[in-house]
PDB file with SEQRES, HELIX, SHEET and CRYST1 records, atoms N, CA, C and O in Angstrom:
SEQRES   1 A   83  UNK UNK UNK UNK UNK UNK UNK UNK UNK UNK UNK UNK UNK          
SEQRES   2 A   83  UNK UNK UNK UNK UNK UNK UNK UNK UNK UNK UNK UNK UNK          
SEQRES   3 A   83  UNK UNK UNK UNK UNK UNK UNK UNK UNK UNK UNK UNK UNK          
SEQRES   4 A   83  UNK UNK UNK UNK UNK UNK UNK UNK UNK UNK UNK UNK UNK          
SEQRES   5 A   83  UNK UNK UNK UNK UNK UNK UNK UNK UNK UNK UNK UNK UNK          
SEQRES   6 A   83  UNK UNK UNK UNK UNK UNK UNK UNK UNK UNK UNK UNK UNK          
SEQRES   7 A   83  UNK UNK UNK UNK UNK                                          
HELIX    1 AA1 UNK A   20  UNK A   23  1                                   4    
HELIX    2 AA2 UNK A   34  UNK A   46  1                                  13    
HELIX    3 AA3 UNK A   55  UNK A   66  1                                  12    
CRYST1    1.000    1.000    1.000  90.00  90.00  90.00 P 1           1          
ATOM      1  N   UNK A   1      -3.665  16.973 -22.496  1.00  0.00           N  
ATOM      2  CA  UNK A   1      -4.743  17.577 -23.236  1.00  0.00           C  
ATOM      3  C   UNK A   1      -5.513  18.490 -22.293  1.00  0.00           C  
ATOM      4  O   UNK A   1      -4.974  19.017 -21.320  1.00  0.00           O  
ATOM      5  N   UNK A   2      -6.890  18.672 -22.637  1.00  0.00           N  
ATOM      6  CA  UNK A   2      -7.218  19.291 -22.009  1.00  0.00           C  
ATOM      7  C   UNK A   2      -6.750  21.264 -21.623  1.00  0.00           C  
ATOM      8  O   UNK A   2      -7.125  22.035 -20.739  1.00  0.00           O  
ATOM      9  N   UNK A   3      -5.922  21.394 -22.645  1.00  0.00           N  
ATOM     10  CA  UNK A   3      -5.284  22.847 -22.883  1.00  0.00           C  
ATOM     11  C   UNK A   3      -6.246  23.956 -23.881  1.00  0.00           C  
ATOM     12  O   UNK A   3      -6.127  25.181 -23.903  1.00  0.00           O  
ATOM     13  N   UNK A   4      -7.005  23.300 -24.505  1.00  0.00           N  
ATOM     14  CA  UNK A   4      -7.855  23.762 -25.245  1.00  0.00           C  
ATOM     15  C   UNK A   4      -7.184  24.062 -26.794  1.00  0.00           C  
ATOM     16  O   UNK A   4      -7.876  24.661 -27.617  1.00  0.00           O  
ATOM     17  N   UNK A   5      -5.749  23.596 -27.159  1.00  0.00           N  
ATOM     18  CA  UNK A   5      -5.152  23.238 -28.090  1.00  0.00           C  
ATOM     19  C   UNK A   5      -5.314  21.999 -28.956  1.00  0.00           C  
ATOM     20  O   UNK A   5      -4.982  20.847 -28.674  1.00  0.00           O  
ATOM     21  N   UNK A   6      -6.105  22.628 -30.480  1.00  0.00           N  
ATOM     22  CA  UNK A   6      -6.286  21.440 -31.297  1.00  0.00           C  
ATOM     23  C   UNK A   6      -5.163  20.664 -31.491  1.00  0.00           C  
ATOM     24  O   UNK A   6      -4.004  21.071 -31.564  1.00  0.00           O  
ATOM     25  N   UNK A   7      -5.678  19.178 -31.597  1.00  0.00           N  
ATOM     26  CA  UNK A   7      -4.974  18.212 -31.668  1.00  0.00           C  
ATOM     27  C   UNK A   7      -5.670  16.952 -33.274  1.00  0.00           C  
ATOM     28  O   UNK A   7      -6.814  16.505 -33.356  1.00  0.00           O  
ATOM     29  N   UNK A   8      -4.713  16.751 -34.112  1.00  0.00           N  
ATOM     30  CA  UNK A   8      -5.106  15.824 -34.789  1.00  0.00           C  
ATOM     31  C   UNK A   8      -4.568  14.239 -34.646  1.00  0.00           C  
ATOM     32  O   UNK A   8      -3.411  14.002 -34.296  1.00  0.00           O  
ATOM     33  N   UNK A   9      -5.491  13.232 -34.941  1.00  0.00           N  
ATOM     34  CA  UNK A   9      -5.323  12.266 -34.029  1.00  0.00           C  
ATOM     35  C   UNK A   9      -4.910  11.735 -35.534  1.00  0.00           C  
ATOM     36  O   UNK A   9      -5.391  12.085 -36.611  1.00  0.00           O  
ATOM     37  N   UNK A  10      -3.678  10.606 -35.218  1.00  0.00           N  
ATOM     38  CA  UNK A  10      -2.765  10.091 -35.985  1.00  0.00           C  
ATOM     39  C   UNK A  10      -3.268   8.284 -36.068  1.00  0.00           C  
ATOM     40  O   UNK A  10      -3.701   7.768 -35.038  1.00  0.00           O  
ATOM     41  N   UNK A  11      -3.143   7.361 -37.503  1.00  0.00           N  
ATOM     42  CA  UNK A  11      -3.598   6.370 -37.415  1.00  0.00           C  
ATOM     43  C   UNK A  11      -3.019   5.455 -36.082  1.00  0.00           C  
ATOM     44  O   UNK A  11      -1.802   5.593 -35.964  1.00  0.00           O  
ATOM     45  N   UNK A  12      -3.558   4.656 -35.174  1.00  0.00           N  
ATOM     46  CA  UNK A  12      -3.004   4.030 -34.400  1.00  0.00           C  
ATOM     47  C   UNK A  12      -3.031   4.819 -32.934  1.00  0.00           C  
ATOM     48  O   UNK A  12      -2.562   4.255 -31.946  1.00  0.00           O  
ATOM     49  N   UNK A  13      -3.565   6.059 -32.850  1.00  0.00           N  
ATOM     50  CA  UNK A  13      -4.446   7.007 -31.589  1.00  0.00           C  
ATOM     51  C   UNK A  13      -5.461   6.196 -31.054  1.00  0.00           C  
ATOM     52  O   UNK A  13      -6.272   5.512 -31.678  1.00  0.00           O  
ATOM     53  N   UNK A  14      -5.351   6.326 -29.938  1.00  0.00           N  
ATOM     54  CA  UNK A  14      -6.681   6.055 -29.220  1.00  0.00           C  
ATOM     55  C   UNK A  14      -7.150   7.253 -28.093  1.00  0.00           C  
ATOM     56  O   UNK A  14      -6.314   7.946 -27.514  1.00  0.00           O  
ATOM     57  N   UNK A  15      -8.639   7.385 -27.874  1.00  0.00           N  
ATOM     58  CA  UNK A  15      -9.104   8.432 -27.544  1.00  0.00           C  
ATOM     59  C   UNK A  15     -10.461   7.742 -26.540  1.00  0.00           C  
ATOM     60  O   UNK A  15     -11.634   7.446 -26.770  1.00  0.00           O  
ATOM     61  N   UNK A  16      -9.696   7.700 -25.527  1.00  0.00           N  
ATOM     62  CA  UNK A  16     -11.026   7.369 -24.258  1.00  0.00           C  
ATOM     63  C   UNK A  16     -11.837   8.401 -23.934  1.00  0.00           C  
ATOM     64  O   UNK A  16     -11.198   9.449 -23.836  1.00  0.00           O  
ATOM     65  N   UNK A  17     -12.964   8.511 -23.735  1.00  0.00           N  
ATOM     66  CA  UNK A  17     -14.166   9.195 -23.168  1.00  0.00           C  
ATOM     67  C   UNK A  17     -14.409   8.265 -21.638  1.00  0.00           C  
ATOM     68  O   UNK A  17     -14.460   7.083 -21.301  1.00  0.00           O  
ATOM     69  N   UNK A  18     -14.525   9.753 -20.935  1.00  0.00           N  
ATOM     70  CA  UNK A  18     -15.302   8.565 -19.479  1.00  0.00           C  
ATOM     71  C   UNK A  18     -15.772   9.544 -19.038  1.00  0.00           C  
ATOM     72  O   UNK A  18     -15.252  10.631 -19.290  1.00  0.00           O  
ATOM     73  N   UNK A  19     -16.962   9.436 -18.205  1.00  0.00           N  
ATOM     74  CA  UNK A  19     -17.704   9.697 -17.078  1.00  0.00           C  
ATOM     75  C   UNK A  19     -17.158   9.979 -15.891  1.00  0.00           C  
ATOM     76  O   UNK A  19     -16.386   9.108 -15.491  1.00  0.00           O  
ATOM     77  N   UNK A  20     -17.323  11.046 -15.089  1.00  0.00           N  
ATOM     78  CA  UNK A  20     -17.053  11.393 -13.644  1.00  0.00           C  
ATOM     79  C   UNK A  20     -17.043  10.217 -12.735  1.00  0.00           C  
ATOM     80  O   UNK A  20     -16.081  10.076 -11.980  1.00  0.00           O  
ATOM     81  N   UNK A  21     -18.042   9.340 -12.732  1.00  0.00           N  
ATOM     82  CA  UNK A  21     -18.375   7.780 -12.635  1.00  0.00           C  
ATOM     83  C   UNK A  21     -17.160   7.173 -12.435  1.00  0.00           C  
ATOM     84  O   UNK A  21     -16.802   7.003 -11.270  1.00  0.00           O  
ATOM     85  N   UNK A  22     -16.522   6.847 -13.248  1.00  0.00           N  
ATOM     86  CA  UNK A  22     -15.274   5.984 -13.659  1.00  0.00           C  
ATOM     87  C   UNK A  22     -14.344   5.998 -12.325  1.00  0.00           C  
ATOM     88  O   UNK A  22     -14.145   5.178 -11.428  1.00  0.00           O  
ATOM     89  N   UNK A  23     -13.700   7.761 -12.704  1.00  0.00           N  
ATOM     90  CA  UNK A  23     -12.812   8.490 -11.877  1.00  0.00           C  
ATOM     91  C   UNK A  23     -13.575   8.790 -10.235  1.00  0.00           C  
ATOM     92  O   UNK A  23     -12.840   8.966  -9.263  1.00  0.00           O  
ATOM     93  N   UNK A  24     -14.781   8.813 -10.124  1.00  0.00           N  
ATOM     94  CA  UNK A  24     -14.892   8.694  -8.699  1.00  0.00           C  
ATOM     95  C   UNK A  24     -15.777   7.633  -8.036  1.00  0.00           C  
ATOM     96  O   UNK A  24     -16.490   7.691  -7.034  1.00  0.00           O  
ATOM     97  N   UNK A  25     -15.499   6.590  -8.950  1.00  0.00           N  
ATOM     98  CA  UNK A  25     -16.084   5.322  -7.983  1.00  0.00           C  
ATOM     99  C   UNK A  25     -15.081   5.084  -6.660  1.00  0.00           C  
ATOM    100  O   UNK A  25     -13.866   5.266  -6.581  1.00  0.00           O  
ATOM    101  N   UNK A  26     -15.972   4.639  -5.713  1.00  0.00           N  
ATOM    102  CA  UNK A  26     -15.587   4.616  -4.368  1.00  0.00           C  
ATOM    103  C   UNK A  26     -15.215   3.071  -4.116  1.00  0.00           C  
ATOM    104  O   UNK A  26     -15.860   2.121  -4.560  1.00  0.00           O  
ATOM    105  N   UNK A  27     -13.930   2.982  -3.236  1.00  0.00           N  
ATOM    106  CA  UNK A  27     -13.767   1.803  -2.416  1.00  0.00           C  
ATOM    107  C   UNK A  27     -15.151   1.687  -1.097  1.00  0.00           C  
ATOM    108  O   UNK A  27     -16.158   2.384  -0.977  1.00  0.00           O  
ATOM    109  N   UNK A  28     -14.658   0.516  -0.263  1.00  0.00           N  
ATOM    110  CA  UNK A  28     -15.624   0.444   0.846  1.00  0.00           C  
ATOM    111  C   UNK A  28     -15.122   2.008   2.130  1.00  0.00           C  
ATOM    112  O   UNK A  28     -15.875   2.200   3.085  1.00  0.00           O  
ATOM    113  N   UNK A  29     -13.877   2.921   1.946  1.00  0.00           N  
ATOM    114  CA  UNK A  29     -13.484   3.686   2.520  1.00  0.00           C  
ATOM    115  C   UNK A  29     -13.633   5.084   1.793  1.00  0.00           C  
ATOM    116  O   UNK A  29     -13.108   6.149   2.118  1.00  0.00           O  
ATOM    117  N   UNK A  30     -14.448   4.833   0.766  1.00  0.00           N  
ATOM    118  CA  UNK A  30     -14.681   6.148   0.251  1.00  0.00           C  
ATOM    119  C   UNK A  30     -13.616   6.843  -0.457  1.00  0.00           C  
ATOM    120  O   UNK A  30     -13.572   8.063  -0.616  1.00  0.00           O  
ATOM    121  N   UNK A  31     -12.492   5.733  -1.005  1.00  0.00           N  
ATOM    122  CA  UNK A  31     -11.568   6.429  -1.855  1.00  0.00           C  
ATOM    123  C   UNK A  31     -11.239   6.470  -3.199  1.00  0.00           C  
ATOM    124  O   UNK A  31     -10.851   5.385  -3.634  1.00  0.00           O  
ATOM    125  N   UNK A  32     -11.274   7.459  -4.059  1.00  0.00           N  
ATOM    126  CA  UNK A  32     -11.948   7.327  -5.247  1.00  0.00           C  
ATOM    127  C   UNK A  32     -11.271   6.340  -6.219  1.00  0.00           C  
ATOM    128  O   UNK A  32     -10.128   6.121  -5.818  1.00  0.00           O  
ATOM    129  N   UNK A  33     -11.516   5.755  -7.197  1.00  0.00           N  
ATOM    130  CA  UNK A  33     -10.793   4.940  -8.403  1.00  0.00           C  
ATOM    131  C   UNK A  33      -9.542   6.193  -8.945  1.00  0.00           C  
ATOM    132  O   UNK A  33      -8.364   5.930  -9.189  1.00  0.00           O  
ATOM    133  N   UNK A  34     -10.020   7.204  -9.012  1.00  0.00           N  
ATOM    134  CA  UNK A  34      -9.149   8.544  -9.123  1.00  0.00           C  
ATOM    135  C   UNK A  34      -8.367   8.368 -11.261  1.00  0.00           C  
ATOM    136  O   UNK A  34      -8.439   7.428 -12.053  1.00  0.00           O  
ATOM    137  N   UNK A  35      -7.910   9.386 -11.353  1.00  0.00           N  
ATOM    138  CA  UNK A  35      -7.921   9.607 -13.019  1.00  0.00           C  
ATOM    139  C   UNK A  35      -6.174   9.040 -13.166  1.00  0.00           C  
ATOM    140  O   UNK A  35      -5.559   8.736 -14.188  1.00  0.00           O  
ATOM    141  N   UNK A  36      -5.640   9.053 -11.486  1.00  0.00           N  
ATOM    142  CA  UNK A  36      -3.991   8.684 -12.223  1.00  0.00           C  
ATOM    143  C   UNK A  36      -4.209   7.003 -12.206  1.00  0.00           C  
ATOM    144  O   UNK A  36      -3.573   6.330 -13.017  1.00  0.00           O  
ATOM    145  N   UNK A  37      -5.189   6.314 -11.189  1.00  0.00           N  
ATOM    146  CA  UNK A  37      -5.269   5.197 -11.713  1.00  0.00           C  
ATOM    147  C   UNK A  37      -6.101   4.688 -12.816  1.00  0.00           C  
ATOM    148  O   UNK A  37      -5.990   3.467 -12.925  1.00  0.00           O  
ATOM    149  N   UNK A  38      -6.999   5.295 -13.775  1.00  0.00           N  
ATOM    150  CA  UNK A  38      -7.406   5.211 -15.201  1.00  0.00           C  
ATOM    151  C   UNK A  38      -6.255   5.512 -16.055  1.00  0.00           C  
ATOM    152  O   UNK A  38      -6.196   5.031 -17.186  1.00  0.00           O  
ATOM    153  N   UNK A  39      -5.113   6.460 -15.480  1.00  0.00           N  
ATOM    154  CA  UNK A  39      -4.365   6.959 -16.658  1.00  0.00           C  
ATOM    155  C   UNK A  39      -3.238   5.558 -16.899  1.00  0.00           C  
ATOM    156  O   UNK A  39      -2.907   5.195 -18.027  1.00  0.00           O  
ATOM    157  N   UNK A  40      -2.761   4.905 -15.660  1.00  0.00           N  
ATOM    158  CA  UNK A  40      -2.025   4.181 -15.432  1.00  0.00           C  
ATOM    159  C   UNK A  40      -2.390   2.743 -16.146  1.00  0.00           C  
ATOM    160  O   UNK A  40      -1.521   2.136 -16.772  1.00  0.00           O  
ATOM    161  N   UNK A  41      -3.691   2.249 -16.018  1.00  0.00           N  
ATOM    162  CA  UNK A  41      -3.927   1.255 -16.555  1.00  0.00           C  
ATOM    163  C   UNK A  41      -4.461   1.470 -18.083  1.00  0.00           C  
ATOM    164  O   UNK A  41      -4.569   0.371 -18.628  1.00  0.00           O  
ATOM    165  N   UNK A  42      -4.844   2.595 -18.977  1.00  0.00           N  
ATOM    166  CA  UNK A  42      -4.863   2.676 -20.153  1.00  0.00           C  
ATOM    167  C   UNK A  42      -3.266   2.532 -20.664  1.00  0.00           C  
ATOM    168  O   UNK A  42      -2.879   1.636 -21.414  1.00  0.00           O  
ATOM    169  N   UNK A  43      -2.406   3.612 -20.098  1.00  0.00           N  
ATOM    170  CA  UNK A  43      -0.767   3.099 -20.484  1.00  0.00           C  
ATOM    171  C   UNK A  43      -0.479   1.788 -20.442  1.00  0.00           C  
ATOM    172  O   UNK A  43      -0.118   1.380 -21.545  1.00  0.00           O  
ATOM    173  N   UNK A  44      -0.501   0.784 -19.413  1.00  0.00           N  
ATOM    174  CA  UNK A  44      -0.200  -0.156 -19.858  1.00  0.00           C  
ATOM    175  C   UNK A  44      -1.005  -0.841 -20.489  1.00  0.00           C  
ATOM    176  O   UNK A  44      -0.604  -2.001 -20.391  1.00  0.00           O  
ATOM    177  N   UNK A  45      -2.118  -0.800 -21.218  1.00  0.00           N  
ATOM    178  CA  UNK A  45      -2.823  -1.132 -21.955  1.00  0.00           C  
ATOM    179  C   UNK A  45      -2.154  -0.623 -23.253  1.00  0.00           C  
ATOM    180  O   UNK A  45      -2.208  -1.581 -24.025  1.00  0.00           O  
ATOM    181  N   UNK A  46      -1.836  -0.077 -23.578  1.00  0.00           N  
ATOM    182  CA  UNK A  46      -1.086   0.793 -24.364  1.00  0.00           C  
ATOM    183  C   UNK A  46       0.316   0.119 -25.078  1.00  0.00           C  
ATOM    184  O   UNK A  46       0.738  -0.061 -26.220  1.00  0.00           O  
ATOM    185  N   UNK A  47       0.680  -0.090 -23.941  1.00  0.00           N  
ATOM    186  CA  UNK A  47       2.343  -0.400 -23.926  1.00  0.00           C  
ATOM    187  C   UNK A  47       2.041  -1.718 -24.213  1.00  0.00           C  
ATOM    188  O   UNK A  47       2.992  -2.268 -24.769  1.00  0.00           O  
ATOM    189  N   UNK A  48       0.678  -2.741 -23.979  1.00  0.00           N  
ATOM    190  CA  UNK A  48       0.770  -4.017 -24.284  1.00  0.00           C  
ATOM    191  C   UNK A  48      -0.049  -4.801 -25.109  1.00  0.00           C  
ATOM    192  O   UNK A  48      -0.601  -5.900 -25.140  1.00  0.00           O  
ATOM    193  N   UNK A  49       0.204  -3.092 -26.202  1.00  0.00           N  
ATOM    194  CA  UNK A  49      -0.991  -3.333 -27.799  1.00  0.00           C  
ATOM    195  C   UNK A  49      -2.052  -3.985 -27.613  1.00  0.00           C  
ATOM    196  O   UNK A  49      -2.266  -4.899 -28.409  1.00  0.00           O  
ATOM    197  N   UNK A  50      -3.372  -3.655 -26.165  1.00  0.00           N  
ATOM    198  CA  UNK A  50      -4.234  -4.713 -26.291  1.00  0.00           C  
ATOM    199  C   UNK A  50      -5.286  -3.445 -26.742  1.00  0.00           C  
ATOM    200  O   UNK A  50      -5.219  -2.215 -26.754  1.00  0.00           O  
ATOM    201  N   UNK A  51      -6.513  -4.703 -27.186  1.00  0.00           N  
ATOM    202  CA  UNK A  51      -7.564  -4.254 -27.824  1.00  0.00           C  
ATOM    203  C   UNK A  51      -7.875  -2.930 -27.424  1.00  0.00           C  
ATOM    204  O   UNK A  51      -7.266  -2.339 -26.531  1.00  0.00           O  
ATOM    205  N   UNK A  52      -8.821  -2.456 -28.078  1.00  0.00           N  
ATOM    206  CA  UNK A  52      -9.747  -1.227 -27.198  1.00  0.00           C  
ATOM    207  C   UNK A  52     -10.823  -2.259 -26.329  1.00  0.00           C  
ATOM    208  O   UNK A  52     -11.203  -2.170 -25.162  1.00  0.00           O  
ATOM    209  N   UNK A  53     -11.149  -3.267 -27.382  1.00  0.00           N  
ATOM    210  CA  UNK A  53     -12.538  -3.654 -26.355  1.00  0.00           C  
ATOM    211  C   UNK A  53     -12.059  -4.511 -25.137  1.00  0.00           C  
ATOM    212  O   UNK A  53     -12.878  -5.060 -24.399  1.00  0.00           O  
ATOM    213  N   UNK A  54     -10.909  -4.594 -24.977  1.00  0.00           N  
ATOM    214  CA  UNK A  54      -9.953  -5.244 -24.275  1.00  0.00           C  
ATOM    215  C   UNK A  54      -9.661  -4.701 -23.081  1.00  0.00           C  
ATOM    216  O   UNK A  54      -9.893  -5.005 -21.910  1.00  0.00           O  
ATOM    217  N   UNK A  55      -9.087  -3.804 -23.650  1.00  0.00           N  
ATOM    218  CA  UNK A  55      -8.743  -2.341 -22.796  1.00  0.00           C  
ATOM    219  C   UNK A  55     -10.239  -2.276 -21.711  1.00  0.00           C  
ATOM    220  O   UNK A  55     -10.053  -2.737 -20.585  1.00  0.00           O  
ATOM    221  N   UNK A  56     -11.239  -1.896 -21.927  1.00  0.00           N  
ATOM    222  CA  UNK A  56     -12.487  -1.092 -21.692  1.00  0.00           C  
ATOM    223  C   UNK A  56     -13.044  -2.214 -20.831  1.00  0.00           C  
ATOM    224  O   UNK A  56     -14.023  -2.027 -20.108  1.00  0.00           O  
ATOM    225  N   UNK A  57     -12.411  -3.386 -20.912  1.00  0.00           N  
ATOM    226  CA  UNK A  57     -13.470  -4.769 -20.234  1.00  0.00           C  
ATOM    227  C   UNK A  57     -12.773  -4.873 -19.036  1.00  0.00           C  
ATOM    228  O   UNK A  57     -13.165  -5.258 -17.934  1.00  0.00           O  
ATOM    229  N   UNK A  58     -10.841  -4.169 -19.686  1.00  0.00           N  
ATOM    230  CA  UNK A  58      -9.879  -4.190 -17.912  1.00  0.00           C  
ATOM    231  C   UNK A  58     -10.609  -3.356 -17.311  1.00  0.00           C  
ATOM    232  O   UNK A  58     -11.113  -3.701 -16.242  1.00  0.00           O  
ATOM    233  N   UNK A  59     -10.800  -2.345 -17.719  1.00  0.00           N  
ATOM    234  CA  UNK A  59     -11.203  -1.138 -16.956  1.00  0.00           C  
ATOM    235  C   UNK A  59     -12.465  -1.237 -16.087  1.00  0.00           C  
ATOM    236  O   UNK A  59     -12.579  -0.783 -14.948  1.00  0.00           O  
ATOM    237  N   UNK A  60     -13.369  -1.879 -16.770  1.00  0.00           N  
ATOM    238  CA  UNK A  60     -14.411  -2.130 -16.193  1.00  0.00           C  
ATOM    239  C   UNK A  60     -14.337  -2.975 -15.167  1.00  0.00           C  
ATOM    240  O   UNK A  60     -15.165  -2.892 -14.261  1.00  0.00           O  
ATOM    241  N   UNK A  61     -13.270  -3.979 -15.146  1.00  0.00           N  
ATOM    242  CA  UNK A  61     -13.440  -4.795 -13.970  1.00  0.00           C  
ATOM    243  C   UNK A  61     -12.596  -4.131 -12.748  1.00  0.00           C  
ATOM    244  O   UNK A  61     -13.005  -4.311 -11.601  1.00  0.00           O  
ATOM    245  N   UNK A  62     -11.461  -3.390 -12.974  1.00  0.00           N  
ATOM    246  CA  UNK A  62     -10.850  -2.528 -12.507  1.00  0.00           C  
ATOM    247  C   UNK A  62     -11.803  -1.822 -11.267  1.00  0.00           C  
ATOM    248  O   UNK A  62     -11.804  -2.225 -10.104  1.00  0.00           O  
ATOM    249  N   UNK A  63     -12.466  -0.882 -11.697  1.00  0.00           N  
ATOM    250  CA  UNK A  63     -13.763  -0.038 -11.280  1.00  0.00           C  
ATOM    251  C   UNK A  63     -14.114  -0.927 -10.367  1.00  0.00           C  
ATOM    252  O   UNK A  63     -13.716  -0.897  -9.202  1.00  0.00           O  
ATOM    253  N   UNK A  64     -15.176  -2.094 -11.027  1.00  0.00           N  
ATOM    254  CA  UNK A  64     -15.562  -3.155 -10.079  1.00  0.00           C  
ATOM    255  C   UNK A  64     -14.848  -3.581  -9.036  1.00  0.00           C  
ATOM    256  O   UNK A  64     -15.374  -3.731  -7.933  1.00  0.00           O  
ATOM    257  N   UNK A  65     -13.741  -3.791  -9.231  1.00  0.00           N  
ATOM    258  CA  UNK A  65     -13.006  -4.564  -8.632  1.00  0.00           C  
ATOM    259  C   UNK A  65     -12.531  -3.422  -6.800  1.00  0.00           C  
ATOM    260  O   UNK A  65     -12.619  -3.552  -5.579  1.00  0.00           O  
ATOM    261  N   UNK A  66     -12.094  -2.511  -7.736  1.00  0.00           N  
ATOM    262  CA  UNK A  66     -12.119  -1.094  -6.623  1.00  0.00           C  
ATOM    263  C   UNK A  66     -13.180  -1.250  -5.618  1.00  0.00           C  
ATOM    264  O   UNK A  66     -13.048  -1.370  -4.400  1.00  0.00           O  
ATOM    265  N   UNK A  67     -14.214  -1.230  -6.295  1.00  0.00           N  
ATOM    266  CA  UNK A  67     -15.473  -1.137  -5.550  1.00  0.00           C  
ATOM    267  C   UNK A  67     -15.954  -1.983  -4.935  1.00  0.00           C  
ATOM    268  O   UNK A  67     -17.102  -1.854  -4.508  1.00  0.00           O  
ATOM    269  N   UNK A  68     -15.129  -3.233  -4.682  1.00  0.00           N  
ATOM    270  CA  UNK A  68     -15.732  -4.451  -3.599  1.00  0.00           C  
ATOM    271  C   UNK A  68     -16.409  -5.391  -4.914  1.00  0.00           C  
ATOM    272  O   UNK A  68     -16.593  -6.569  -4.608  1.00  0.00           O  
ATOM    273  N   UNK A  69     -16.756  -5.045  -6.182  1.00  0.00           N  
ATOM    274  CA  UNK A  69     -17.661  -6.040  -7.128  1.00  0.00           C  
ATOM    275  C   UNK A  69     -19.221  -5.329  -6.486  1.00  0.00           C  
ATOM    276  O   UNK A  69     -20.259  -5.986  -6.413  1.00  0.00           O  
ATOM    277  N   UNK A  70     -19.109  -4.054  -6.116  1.00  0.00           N  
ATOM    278  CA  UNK A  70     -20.243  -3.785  -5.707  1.00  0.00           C  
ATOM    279  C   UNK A  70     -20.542  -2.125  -6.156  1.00  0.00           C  
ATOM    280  O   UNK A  70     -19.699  -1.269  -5.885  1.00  0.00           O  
ATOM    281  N   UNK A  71     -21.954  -1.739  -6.939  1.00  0.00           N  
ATOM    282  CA  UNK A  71     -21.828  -0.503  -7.430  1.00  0.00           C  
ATOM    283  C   UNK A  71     -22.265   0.478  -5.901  1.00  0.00           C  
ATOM    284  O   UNK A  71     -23.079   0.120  -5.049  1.00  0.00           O  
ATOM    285  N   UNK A  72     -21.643   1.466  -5.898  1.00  0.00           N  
ATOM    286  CA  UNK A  72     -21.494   2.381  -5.057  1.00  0.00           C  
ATOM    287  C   UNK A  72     -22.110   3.700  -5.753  1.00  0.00           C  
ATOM    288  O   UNK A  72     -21.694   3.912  -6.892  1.00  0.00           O  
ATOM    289  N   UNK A  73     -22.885   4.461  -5.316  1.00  0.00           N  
ATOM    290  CA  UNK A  73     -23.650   5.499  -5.704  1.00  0.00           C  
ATOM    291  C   UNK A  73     -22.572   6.704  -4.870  1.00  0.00           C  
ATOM    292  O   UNK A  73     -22.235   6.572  -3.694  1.00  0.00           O  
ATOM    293  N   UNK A  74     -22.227   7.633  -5.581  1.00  0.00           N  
ATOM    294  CA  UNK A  74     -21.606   8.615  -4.984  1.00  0.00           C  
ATOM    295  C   UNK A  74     -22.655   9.897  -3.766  1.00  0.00           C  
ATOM    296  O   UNK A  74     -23.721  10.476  -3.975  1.00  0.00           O  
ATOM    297  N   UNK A  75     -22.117   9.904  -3.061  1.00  0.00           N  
ATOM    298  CA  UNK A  75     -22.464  10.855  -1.982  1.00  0.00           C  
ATOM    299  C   UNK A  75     -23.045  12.270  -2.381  1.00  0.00           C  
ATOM    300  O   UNK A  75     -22.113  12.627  -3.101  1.00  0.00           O  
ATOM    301  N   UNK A  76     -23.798  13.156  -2.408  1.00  0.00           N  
ATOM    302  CA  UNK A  76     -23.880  14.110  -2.566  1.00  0.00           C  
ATOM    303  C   UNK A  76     -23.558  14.821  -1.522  1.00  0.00           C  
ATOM    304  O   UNK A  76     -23.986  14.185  -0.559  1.00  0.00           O  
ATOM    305  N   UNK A  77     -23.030  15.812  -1.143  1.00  0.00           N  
ATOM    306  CA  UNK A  77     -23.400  16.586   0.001  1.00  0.00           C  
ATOM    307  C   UNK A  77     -23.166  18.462  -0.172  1.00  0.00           C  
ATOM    308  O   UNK A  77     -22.696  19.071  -1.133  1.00  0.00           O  
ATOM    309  N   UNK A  78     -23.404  18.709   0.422  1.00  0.00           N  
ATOM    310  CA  UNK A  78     -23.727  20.584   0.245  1.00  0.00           C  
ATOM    311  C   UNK A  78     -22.172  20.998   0.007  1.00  0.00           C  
ATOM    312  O   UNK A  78     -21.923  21.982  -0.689  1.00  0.00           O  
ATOM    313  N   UNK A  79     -21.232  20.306   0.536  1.00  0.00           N  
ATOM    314  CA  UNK A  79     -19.448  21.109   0.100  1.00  0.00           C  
ATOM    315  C   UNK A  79     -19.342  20.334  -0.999  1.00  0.00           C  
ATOM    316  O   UNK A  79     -18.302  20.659  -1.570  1.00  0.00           O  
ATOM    317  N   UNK A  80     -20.028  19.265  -1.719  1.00  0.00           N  
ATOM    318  CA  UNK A  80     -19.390  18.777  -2.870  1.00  0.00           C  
ATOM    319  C   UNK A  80     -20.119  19.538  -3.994  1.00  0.00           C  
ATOM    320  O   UNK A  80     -19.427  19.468  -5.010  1.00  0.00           O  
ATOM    321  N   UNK A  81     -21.158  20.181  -4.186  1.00  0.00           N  
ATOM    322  CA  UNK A  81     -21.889  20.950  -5.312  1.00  0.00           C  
ATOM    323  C   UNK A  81     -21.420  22.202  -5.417  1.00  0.00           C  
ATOM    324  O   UNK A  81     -21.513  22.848  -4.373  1.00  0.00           O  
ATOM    325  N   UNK A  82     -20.890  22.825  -6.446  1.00  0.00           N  
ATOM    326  CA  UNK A  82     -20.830  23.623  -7.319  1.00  0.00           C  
ATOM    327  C   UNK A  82     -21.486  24.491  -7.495  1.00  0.00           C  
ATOM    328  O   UNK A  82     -22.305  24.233  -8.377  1.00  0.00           O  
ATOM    329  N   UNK A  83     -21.667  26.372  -6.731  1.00  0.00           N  
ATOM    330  CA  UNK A  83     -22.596  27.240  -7.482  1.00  0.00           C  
ATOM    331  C   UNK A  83     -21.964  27.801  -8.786  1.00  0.00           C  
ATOM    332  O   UNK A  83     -22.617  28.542  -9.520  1.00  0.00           O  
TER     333      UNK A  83                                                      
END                                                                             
C-alpha cells in the first residue's frame, strides 16, 4: 500500500493504524522495533486467525518486550528533524 492507489477492503480485511511510536521504539541499544518486525508479527497473526484484540495485545507486549518492559522516549536530535 501506500502507492496512493484506491483500495476496497473485502469482508474478513484487516487494517492496522500505528504510530511512528510502535515502529521506532528502542531496545536498551537504540535499535528500533522497526515496521518489518510489526509486518512479521501481524502475518502471523494473520496466518493464525487470531483476534484483532488479540493481535494488538501481541503487539503491545512485543513493543514492551523490545524495550526491556520499559517505555523509552525517542531521542530527538538536529540530523533526525525534517526541514
Amino acid at each position: 500500500m501506500g502507492d496512493g492507489v484506491a483500495r476496497q477492503l473485502e469482508p474478513g480485511d484487516r487494517l492496522l493504524f500505528y504510530s511512528d511510536g510502535t515502529t521506532e521504539a528502542r531496545d536498551a541499544q537504540g535499535a528500533f522495533f522497526g515496521e518489518n518486525r510489526l509486518i512479521k508479527l501481524t502475518e502471523r497473526a494473520a496466518a493464525a486467525e487470531l483476534s484483532a484484540p488479540e493481535t494488538l495485545r501481541r503487539l503491545g507486549i512485543a513493543v514492551m518486550e523490545h524495550q526491556d518492559r520499559c517505555w523509552r522516549s525517542a531521542k530527538v536530535t538536529s540530523s533526525d528533524r525534517r526541514e
